[in-house]
C-alpha positions in Angstrom: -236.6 8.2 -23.8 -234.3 10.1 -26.3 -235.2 13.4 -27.2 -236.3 15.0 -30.8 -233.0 16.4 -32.5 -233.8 20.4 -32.4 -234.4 22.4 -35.6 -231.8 24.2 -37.4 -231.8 28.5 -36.3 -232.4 30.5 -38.9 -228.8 31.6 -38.8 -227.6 28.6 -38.8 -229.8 27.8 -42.0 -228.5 30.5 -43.5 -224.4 29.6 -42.9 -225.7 26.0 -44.4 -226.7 27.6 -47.5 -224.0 30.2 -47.7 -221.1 27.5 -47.5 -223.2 25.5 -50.0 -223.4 28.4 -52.7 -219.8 28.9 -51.7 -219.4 25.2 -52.7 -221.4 25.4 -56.4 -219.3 28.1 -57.2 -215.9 26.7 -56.5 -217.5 23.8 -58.9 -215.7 22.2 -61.4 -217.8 22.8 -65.5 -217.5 20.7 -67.8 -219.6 20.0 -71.0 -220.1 16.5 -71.0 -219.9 14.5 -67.6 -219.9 10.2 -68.1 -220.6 8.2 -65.1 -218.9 4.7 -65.4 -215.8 4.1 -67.3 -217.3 0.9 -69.3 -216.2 0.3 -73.0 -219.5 2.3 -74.0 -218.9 5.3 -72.0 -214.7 6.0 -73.4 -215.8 5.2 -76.4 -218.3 8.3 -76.4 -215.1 10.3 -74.6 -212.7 9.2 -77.2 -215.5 10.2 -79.8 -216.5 13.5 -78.1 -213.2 14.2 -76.7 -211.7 17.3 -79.2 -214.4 19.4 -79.4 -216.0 18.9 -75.9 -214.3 19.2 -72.1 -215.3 16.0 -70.4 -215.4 14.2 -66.8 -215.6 10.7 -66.6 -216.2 9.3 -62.6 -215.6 5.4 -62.4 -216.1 4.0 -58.2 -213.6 1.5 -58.9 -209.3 1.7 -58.9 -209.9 0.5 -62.1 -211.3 1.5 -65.9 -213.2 -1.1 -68.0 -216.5 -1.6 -66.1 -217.2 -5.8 -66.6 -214.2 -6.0 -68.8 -211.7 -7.0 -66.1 -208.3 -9.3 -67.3 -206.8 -11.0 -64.7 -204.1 -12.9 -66.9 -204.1 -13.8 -70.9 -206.6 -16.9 -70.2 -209.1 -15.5 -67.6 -211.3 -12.4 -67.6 -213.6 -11.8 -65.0 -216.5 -10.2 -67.1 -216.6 -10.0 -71.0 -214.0 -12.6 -72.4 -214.4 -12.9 -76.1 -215.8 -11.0 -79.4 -217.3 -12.8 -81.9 -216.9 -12.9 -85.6 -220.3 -11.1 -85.8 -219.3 -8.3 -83.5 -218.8 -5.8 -86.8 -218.4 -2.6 -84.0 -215.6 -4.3 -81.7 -213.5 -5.4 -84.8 -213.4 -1.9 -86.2 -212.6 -0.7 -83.3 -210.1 -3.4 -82.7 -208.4 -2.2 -85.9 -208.5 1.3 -85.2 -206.5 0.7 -82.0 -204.0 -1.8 -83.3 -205.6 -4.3 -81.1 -204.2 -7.8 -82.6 -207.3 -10.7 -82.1 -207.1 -14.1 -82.2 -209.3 -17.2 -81.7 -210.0 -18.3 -78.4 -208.8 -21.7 -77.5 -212.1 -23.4 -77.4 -212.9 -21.8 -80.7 -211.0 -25.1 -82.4 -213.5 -27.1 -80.7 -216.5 -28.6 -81.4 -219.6 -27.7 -79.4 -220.6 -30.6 -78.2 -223.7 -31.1 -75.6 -224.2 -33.5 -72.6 -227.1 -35.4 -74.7 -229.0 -35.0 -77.4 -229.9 -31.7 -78.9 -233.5 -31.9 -78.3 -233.8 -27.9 -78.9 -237.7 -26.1 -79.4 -239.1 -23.2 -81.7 -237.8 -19.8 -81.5 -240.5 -17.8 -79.4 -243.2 -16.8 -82.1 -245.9 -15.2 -79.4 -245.4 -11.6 -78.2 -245.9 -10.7 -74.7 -244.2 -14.1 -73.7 -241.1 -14.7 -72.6 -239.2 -17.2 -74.5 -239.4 -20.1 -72.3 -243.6 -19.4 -72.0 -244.0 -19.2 -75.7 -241.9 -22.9 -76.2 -244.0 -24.0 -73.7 -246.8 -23.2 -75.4 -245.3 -24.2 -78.6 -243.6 -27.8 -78.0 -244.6 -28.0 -74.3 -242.3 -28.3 -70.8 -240.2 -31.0 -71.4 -238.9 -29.2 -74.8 -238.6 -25.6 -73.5 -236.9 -27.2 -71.0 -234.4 -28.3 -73.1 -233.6 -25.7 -75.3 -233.3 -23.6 -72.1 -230.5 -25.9 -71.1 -229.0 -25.7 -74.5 -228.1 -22.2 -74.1 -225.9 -23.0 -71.3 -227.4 -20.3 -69.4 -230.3 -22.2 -67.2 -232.9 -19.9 -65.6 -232.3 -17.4 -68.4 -235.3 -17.6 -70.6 -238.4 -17.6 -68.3 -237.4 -13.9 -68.1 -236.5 -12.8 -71.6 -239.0 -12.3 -74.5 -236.1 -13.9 -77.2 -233.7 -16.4 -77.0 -230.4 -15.6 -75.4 -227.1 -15.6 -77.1 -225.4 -15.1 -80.6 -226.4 -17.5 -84.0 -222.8 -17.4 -85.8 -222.2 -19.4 -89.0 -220.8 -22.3 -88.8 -217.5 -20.9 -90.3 -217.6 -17.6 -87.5 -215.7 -18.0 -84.3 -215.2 -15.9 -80.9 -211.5 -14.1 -80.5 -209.6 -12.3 -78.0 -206.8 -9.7 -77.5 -203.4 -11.6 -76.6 -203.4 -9.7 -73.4 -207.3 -10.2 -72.5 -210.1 -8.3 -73.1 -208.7 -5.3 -70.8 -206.7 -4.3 -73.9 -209.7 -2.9 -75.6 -210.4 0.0 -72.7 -206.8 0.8 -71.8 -206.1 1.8 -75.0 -209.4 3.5 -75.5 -207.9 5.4 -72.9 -204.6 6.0 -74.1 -206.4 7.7 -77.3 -208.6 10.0 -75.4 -208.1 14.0 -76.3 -206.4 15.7 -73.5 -210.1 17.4 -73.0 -210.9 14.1 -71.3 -210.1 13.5 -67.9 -210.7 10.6 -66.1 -210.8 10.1 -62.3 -211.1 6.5 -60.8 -211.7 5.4 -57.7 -214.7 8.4 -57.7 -218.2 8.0 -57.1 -221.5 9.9 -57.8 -223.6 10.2 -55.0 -226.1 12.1 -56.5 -226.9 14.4 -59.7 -229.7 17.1 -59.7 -231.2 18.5 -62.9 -232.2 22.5 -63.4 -232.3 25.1 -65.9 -230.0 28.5 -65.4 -231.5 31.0 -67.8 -233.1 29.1 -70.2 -230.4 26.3 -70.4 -230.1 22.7 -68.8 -227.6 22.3 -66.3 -226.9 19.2 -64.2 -225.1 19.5 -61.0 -222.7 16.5 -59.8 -221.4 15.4 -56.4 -219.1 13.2 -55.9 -217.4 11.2 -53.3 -213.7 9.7 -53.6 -212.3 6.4 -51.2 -210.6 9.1 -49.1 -214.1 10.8 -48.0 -213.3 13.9 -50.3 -216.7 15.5 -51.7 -216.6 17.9 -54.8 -218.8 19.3 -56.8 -218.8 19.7 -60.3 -221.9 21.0 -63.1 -221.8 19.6 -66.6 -224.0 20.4 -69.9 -225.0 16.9 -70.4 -224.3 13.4 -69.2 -223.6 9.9 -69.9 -224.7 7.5 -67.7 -222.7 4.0 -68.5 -224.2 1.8 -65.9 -226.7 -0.4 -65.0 -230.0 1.3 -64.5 -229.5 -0.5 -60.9 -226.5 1.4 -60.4 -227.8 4.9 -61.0 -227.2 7.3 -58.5 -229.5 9.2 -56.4 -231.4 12.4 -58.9 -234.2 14.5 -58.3 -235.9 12.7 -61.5 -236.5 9.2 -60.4 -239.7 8.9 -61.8 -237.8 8.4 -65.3 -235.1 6.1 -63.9 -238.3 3.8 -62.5 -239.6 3.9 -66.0 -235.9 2.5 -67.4 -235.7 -0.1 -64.2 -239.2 -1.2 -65.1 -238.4 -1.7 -69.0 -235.0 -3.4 -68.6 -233.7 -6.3 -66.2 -231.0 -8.0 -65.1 -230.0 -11.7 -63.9 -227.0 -12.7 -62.4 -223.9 -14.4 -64.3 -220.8 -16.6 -63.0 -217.8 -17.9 -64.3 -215.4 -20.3 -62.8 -212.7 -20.5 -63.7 -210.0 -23.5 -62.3 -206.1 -24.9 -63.2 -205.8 -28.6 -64.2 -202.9 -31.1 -64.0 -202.4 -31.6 -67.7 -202.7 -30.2 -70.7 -206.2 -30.3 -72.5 -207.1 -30.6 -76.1 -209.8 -27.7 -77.0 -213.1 -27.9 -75.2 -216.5 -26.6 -75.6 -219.5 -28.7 -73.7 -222.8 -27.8 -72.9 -224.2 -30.1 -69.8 -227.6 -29.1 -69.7 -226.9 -29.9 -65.7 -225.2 -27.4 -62.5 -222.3 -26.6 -64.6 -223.6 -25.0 -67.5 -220.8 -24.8 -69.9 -217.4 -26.1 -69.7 -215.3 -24.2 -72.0 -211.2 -24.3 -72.2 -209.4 -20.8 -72.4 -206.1 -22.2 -72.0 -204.3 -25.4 -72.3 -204.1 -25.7 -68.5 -207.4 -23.5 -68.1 -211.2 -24.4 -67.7 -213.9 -22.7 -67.6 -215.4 -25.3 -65.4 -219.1 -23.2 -65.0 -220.3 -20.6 -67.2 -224.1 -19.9 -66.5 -226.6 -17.7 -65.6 -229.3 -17.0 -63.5 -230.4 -19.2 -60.4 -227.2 -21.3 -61.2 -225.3 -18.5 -61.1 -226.3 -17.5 -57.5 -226.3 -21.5 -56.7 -222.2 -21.3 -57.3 -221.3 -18.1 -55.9 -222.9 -18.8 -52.5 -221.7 -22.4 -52.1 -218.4 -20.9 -52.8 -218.6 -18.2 -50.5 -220.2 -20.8 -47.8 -217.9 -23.4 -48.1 -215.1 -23.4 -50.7 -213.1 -26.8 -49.6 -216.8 -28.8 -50.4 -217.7 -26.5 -53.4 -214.1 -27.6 -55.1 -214.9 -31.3 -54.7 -218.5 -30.8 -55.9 -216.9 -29.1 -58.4 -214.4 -31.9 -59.3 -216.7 -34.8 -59.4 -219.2 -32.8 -61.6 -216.0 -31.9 -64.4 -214.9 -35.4 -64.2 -218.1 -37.2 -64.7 -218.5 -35.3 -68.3 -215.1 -35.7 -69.1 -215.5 -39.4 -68.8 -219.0 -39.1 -71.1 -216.7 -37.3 -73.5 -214.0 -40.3 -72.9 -211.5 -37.8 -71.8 -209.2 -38.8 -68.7 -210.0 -37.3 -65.6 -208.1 -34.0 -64.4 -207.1 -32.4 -60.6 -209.0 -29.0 -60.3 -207.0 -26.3 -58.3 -206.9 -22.4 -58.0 -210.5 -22.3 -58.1 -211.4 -18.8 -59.0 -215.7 -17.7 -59.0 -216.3 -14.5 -60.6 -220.1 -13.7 -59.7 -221.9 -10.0 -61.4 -225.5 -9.5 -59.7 -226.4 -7.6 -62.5 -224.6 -9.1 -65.4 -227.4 -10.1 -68.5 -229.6 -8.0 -69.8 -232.7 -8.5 -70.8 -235.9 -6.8 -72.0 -238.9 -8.6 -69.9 -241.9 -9.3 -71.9 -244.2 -6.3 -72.7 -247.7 -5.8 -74.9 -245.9 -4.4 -78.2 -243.1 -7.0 -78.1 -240.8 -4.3 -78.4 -237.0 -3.6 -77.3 -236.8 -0.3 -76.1 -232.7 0.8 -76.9 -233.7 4.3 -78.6 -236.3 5.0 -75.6 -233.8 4.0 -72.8 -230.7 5.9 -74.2 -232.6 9.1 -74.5 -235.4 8.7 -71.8 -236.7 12.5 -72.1 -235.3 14.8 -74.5 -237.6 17.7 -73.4 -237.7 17.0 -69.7 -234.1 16.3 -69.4 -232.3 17.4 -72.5 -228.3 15.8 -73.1 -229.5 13.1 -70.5 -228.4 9.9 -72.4 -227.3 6.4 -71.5 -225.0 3.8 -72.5 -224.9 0.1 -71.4 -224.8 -3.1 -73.1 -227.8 -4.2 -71.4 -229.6 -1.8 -73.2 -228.5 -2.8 -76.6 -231.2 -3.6 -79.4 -228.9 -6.8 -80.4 -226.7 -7.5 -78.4 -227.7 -7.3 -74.5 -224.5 -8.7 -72.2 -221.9 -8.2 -75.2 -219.2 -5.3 -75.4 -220.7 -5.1 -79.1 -224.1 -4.3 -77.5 -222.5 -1.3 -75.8 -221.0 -0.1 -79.0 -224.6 -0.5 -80.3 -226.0 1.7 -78.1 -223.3 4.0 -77.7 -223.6 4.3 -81.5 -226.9 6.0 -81.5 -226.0 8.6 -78.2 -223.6 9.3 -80.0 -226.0 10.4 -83.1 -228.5 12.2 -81.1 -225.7 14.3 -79.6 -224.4 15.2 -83.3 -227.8 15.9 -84.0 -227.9 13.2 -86.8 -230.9 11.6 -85.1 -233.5 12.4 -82.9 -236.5 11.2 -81.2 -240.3 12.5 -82.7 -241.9 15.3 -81.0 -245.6 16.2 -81.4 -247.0 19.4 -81.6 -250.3 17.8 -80.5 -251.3 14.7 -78.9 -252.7 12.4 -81.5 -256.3 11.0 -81.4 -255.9 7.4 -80.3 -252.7 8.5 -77.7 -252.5 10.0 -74.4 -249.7 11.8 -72.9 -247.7 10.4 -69.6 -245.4 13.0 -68.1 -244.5 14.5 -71.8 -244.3 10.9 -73.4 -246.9 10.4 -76.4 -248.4 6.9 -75.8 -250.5 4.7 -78.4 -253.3 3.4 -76.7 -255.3 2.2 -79.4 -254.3 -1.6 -79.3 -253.9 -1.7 -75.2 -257.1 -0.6 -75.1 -259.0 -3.8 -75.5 -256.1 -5.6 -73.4 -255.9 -3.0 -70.6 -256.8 -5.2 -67.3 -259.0 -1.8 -66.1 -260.9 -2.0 -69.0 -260.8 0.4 -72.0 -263.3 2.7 -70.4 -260.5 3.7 -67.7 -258.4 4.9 -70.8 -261.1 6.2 -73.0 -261.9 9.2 -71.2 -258.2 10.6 -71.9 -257.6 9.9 -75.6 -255.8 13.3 -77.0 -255.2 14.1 -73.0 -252.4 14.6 -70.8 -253.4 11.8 -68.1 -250.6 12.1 -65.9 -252.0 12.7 -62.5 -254.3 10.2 -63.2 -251.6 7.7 -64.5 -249.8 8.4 -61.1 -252.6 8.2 -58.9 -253.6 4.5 -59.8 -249.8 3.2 -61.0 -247.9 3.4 -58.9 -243.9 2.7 -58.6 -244.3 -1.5 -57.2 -246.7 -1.5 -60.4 -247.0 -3.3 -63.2 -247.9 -0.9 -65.3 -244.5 1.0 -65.7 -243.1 -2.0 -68.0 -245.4 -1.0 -70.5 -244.8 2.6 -70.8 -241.6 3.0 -72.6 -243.0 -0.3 -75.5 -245.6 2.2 -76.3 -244.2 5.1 -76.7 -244.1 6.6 -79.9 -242.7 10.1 -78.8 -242.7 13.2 -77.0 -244.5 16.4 -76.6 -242.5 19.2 -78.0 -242.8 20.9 -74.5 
């Protein structure tokens, strides 16, 4: 039998913390840390950057976050800004970044049969593809599900995925790909911005040092180094799933439990010939099949279950996932009448956590301002910046300009969240978050009486003695909150 590891001496305990206050005070300061180097987060450092010292960790060798160009006709992530994108043209234009439509942009959208679509989702508290069934029935919500191109989608989303552009608005692109847009975000940053790639935080810890908040930041580079660093407020520009570890999870569960994620692919694959412009919805395994480049497909661009469906039979077996491949392009290119083409240099570029999208809650409501400023009182210059978050635009570069857009107000000051002096009479509080009760009440699966008891209360240790993390419950925090207690 092994034997118990022995406890740490007291002198030993002591060294540990003595080479550990050695450590914070060797600690690099900095006013503004950002953790991720996505479009949303240099944006805020080229905003932020002359008056403010910043930090900005990204884990990978390179900057961008999903924005990834591996030549002019293939991106990995984000691939294309549409007409509509007001944020992502201005800031186009402000960095002399030249657009221009993408070659399927000259095509038709055509689909595999006929557009049979369904209702936009009228009934709150439903997701999209629950409120068409209830609507127009399953065969029809079925069918406008496969119309988005993005199958498996909808059952989790409480709106209908994706952009409506006029007919006259189409999606453009950088000449050099989509990478353009954060390497010369980083070219314009302030020398008061530094950022380090191929860094990752491991964990931040939030405190106060005489009256003001301080966050403390370790990070870990590819080489094993560890350093330390504190910083007046921070950016997170990441997935809530990719938030590193803190010492106030209870408000990252709260974000986890008010936004999701689902998967996304896109294949992309070289044919023998030349093709004339291309964009095909085929409401089947494919998806979409989209042309980027005379002599490139998109031969799958979808989401959710589909997505995983390519990725593993790719990983398992990538000789019989090009044939399947092949024999799926060619059978809508002959329903199109188009001639059949050789697929080669098959390329699957698979994000676990890739489309946003806020799951169905009792208000109906999208939660942007709550997320990017979870607790101004219990974690003041927290803030967070993600396109997945976005209002508008969840899994677009324009959504993280959205969002960003608003941190960006907070931390000038020109916009704030509400603060109550005292808890209204038909609210409770939940760990300093003002929440409106009075219409849950009657829909609260405990009953009302279980709530009743704390109207004008704090109800805290109650809230987190029933709900607990696994729980339900958590998703419907954040939708109705109205505010915060001013301490």
């Amino acid at each position: 039998m092994g034997t118990s590891p022995s406890k740490p001496s007291l002198v030993d305990s002591l060294s540990l913390r003595r080479a550990w206050n050695q450590t914070i005070q060797s600690r690099k300061h900095v006013d503004l840390a950002i953790v991720g180097a996505g479009i949303g987060g240099l944006y805020c450092a080229q905003q932020l950057g002359s008056t403010k010292s910043i930090v900005v960790f990204e884990s990978s060798a390179e900057i961008g976050g999903r924005i990834r160009t591996v030549n002019k006709h293939i991106d990995r992530g984000a691939w294309r800004v549409h007409d509509s994108h007001r944020r992502m043209h201005a800031l186009a234009t402000e960095l002399k970044i030249d657009l221009e439509p993408t070659h399927s942009s000259l095509a038709t959208k055509t689909y595999a049969q006929e557009k049979l679509g369904g209702p936009s989702p009228k009934l709150p508290g439903l997701s999209s593809f629950q409120s068409n069934v209830v609507q127009s029935g399953l065969q029809k919500a079925l069918a406008t599900e496969q119309r988005t191109g993005y199958i498996g989608l909808q059952d989790g989303i409480s709106r209908t995925y994706g952009v409506k552009p006029d007919p006259k608005d189409i999606f453009r692109v950088p000449r050099g790909g989509m990478s353009e847009f954060p390497l010369k975000l980083r070219q314009a940053l302030s020398p008061n911005v530094k950022v380090l790639v191929k860094t990752r935080v491991t964990k931040i810890t939030f405190e106060r040092q005489n009256g003001q908040p301080i966050y403390w930041i370790e990070t870990r580079g590819r080489d094993g180094s560890v350093d330390y660093w504190s910083a007046s407020s921070v950016i997170f520009n990441c997935q809530p799933a990719h938030v590193p570890r803190t010492n106030f999870e209870e408000v990252v569960q709260l974000v986890k439990a008010c936004v999701d994620t689902r998967p996304l692919t896109h294949v992309y694959v070289k044919v023998d010939r030349d093709l004339e412009p291309l964009y095909h919805v085929t409401s089947d395994e494919l998806g979409q099949l989209i042309t980027t480049g005379p002599r490139t497909l998109m031969a799958s661009y979808t989401g959710g279950e589909l997505a995983k469906l390519h990725f593993n039979y790719w990983l398992q077996d990538k000789s019989g996932y090009t044939s399947w491949l092949q024999s799926l392009v060619n059978d809508h290119f002959k329903l199109l009448n188009r001639d059949p083409v050789a697929l080669a240099d098959v390329k699957v570029f698979y994000y676990q956590h890739a489309v946003g999208i806020w799951p169905p809650n009792f208000a109906g409501k999208k939660c942007m301002r709550e997320v990017a400023y979870p607790h101004p009182v219990k974690l003041p210059n927290l803030y967070w910046v993600n396109e997945n978050l976005s209002e508008t635009y969840q899994g677009w570069a324009e959504g993280s300009l959205e969002v960003a857009e608003y941190v960006l107000a907070c931390i000038r000051g020109t916009s704030a969240p509400t603060l109550y002096a005292s808890v209204p009479s038909k609210a409770l509080v939940i760990d300093g978050r003002v929440i409106d009760v009075d219409a849950w009440m009657s829909s609260h699966p405990g009953g009302k009486w279980a709530i009743w008891p704390y109207l004008g209360k704090d109800a805290t240790d109650m809230f987190r003695g029933i709900h607990i993390i696994k729980s339900g419950a958590l998703a419907h925090v954040l939708p109705l909150q109205i505010g915060f207690m001013e301490s």
